[in-house]
C-alpha positions as CSV (number, residue, x, y, z in Angstrom):
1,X,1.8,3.5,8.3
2,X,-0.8,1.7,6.1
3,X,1.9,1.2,3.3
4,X,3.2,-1.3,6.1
5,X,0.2,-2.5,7.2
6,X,-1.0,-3.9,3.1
7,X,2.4,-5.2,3.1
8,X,2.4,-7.4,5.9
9,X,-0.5,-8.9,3.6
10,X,1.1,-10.3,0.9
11,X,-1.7,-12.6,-0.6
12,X,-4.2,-9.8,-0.2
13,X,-2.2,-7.1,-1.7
14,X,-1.0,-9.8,-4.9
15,X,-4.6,-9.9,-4.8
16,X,-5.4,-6.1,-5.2
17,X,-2.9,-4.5,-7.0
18,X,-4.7,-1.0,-7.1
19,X,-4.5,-1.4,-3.5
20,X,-0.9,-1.4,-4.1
21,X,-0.7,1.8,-6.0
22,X,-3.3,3.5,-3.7
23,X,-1.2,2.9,-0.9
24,X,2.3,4.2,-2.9
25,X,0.6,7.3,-3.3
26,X,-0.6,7.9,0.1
27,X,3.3,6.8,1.6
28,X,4.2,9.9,-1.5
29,X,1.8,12.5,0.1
30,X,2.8,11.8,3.7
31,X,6.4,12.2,2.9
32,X,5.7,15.8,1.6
């Protein structure tokens, strides 16, 4: 759900990329 909700931003996430990977990795937990 938040994977969606940093994409929707796309400036803001350009703008923090660690954001990015934070977010990858929380989408990776929740799917196991």
């Amino acid at each position: 759900m938040e994977f969606f909700k940093i994409r929707r931003d796309i400036p803001f996430m350009r703008h923090a990329l660690v954001l990015n990977i934070v977010s990858l990795i929380t989408f990776i937990l929740a799917v196991f």
